[in-house]
Every structure is written in structure tokens, then in C-alpha cells.
N, C-alpha and C positions, 0 to 999 in steps of 0.2 A: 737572130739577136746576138749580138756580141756582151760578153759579160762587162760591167763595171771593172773589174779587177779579179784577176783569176781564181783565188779561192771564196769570190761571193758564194759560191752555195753554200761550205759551211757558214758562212754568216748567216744567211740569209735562215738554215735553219735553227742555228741560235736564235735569230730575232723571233722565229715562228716559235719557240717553243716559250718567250719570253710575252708572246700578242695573247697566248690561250693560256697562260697561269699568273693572273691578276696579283698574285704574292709575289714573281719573278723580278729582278731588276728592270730598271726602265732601258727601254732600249729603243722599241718598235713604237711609236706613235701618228697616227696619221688622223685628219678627222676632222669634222666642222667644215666639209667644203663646200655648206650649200646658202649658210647664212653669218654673212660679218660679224652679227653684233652676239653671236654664241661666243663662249669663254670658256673660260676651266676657274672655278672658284678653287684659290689655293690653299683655303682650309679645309672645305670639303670634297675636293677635286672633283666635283660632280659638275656636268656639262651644265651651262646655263646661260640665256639671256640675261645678262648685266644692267642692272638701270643703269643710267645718268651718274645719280650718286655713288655706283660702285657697289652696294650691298648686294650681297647676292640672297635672292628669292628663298632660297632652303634652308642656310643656314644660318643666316644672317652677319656675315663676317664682314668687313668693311674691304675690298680688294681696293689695293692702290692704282693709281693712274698710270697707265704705261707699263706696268712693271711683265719685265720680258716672260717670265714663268705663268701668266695667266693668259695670254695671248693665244688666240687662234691658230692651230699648226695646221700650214699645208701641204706639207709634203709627208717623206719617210726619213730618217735621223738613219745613218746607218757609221754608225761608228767604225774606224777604221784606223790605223797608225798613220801620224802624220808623215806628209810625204809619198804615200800609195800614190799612185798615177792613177783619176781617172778616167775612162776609157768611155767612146760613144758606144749608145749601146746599137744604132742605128743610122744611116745614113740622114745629113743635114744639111743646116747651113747655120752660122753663127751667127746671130741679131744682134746680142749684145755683151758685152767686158764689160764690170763697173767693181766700183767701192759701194757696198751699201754700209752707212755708218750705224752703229749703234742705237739701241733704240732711246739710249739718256743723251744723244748728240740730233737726234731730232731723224734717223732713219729706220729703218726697220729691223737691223741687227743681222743680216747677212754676210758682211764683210765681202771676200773678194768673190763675185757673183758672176753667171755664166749663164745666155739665155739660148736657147736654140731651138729652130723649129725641124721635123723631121719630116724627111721625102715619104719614108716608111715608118711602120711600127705601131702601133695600137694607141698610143699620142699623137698629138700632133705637135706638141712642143715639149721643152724639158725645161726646168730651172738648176743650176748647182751650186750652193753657198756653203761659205766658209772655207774655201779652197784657200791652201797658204799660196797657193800661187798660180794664173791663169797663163795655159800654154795657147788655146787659139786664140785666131782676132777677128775681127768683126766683120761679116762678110765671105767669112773661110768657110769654104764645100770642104765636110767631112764625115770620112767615110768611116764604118762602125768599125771599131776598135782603134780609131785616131784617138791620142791622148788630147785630153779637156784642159787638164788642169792638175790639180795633185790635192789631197785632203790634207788640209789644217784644220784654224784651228781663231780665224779670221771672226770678227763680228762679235753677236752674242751667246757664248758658246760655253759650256765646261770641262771640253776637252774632245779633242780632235775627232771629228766627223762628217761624211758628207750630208747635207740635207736635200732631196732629192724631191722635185716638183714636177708635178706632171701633169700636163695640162690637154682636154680634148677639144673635140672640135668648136665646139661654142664657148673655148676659154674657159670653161671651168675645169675646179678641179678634181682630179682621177685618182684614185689611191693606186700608186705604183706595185704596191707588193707582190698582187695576184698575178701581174704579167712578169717580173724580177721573178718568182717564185718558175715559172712554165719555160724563162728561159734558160732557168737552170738547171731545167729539167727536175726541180722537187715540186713531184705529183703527190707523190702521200700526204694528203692533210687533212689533218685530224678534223671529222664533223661538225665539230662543234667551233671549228675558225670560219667558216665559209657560213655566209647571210651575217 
């Protein structure tokens, strides 16, 4: 595996030390990837099946339509200075370049988006959003540590990140961290992150 960008481990164990002290700033979130209609109620941030009308089950708080903060996260948030280069972390091929438009414009709030499937690697596809700017194109064989794109700050976002999708063989989704964490070679992890 080739790194995202050269000093991912320390990030990476920032984000870890930020998944296992629920007091920590938000950083790391990943979750919900086995059923659509689960949320995040944004009053009681407690995972739930949303009616129809919005209320949510526990607390009863009325969640608005669409609103980007209560939505489903697929991937891993990994915050980064805009303009980092990032890098494949596996050999591919590039499926798709796009604009994903916001989610009050009628998209999903990705902004400049990057999809690819991999020859190798413990995925078998990746997604990368919010790139201020995408370097490959569509159809491009590339090899791990060929630059992707570069993190902005693109979509719906509150400051420059990459968001990082990873997807297995039956297209669902994977939570990246565990394999990100093994290629970084950060093995120590505390008991109580792991199940």
C-alpha cells in the first residue's frame, strides 16, 4: 500500500485517538453502511431510523429535510491542508471525474469527486470528495502513489478534507480506517477501538 500523503500516520493517529474519546473533537467518523434510512438525529446525535415526518424515535426533535449534518456518512473525513496531493494508495483504473453539487442544489455535496476501482488492495473500489482539484481522467491505469487529485474544500464541507469511500466486493460499504491504520504500519490500538 502506498500512503495517501506522507505524513498520514500521524494523522491517522490523531484521528484514532479522537474515534476512542467520544469527548475529543470530531474528526474520524465513519458508519451506517448497511442501511439507507439510518441518520444521525442532530439533537441527540444518536444513530436512528428516521420516519417519513423527520422526528426522530428517542428524542423526539423534528430533523429537517435534506439537511447535510444529519445524513448518512460513508466514508472517513480525514482532514488535511488544502492543496495536499492525494495519492493512490493501490494500483487502478479511473471510472469516474465529476462535479457532485451540493445537497440544497439537488446533489449529494461531494463537490469535485473521483471514483476508482482497484487491481489490488483489500477494496475493490475507492471514492474521493471534496478535492479542490482532480489530476486523473477517466480511464487512467494508475499506479499506487500516482497523484489523484489534491484536498479542498469543494461540496458540502466546513473546511478542507478528504472524504474517503471504500467500497468491497458486493459494493458495499467498508470502513477504510482499519486497513489506512495496517498500512501505516499503526499496529498499537487501543482494545477498546477494535469490535
Amino acid at each position: 500500500m502506498h500512503l495517501l500523503w506522507p505524513d498520514l500516520p500521524k494523522d491517522l493517529e490523531q484521528l484514532l485517538q479522537w474515534k476512542i474519546d467520544p469527548k475529543g473533537p470530531r474528526g474520524y467518523f465513519f458508519g451506517l453502511r448497511a442501511h439507507p434510512k439510518h441518520e444521525i438525529c442532530r439533537a441527540c446525535k444518536q444513530v436512528v431510523d428516521l420516519p417519513r415526518d423527520r422526528k426522530c424515535p428517542k428524542c423526539g426533535a423534528l430533523n429537517g429535510n435534506r439537511n447535510p449534518w444529519i445524513q448518512r456518512h460513508n466514508g472517513l473525513d480525514l482532514p488535511k491542508g488544502e492543496g495536499t496531493a492525494v495519492c493512490a494508495p493501490w494500483d487502478g483504473v479511473v471510472m469516474k471525474v465529476w462535479f457532485d453539487p451540493k445537497l440544497q442544489d439537488g446533489g449529494h455535496g461531494g463537490g469535485n469527486s473521483l471514483y476508482m476501482k482497484y487491481i489490488d488492495g483489500p477494496w475493490s473500489a475507492g471514492g474521493y470528495c471534496h478535492l479542490s482539484q482532480t489530476k486523473a481522467t477517466v480511464k487512467q491505469k494508475v499506479e499506487a502513489g500516482d497523484i489523484l487529485g489534491y484536498v479542498g474544500r469543494t461540496g458540502d464541507v466546513t473546511g478542507p478534507h478528504l472524504h474517503l469511500t471504500a467500497y468491497g466486493a458486493q459494493k458495499e460499504y467498508v470502513d477504510p480506517f482499519p486497513d489506512l491504520l495496517m498500512g501505516a504500519q499503526i499496529v498499537e490500538i487501543p482494545w477498546h477501538f477494535v469490535g
